[in-house]
N, C-alpha and C positions, 0 to 999 in steps of 0.2 A: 504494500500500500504506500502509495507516492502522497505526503502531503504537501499542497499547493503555500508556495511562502507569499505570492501576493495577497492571499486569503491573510495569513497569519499576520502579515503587517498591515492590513487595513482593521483587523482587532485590535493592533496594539496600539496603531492611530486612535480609532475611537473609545478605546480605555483611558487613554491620558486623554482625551479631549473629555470625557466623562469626568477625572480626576481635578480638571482642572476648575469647570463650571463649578462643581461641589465645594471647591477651595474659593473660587470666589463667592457663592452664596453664603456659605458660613462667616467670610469673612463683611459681605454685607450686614448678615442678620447681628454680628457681633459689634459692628461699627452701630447699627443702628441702638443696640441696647446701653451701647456707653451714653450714649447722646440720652437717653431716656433717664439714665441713671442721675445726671446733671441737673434734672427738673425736681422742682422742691414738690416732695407730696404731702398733701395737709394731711395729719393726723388726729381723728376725732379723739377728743377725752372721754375715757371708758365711762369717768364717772356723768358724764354728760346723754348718755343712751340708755335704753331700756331694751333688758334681753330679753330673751327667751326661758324663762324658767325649767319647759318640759319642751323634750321631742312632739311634733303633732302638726298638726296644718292651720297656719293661719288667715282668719278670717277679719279682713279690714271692719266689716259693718255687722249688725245683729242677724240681719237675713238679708239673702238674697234681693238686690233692688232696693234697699235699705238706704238711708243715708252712713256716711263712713262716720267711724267713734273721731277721728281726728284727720286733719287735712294741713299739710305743711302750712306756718305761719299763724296757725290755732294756739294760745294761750292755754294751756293744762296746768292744773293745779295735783301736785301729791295725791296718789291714792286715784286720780279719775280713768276709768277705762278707757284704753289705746287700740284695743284687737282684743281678740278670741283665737285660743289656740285652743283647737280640739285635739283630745287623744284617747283614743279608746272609747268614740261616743258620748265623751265629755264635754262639753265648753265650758272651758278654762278661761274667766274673764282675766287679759292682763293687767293690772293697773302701772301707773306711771309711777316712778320710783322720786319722781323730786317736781317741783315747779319748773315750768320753764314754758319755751315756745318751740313748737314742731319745725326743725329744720331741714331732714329729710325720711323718709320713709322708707324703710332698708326691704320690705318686704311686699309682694304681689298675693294679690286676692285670691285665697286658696293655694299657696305656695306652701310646700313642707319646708318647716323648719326644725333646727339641732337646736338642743341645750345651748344655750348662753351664745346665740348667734343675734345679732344688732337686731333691733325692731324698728325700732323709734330712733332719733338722735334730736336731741334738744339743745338749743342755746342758752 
């Protein structure tokens, strides 16, 4: 069996030309995350949100079609219901853990959420 060497150098062509594409994407995607690294990311204060107590599914309003418990920029006082987190065909009402004003809403309408993951973030 005769192997053809023009065959085997047009592999060995398009193997470095493969090697090389992949050396410059990496070296793009790398270039690009230095740059991102350089950007200030704001950091919320833990004590400023309201978690999640229990695993389960959150619910922004009482029912279906309902007005929502809270709406970015609402005024909540200590103690007043944020969401509903069901689990195990419970609703779990959340209350808000301090005063403050609704800055953003970390969670979607019927979205499962984990133990002590953001809900609320207050100012």
């Amino acid at each position: 069996m005769e192997i053809d060497k023009n065959i085997i150098l047009k592999l060995i062509s398009a193997l470095e030309d493969l090697k090389k594409s992949l050396t410059d994407k990496d070296y793009k995607i790398e270039t690009h995350n230095l740059k991102n690294q350089n950007k200030v990311v704001e950091q919320e204060d833990p004590k400023k949100s309201v978690k999640s107590p229990i695993v389960g599914t959150a619910y922004l309003s009482p029912e279906p079609g309902a007005k929502k418990f809270v709406d970015v920029g609402k005024k909540i006082k200590k103690g007043d219901t944020v969401l509903i987190v069901e689990a195990m065909k419970t609703m779990n009402h959340i209350p808000s853990s301090q005063d403050g004003v609704v800055k953003k809403i970390c969670v979607e309408d019927g979205q499962p959420v984990e133990f002590g993951q953001n809900l609320i973030i207050l100012e």
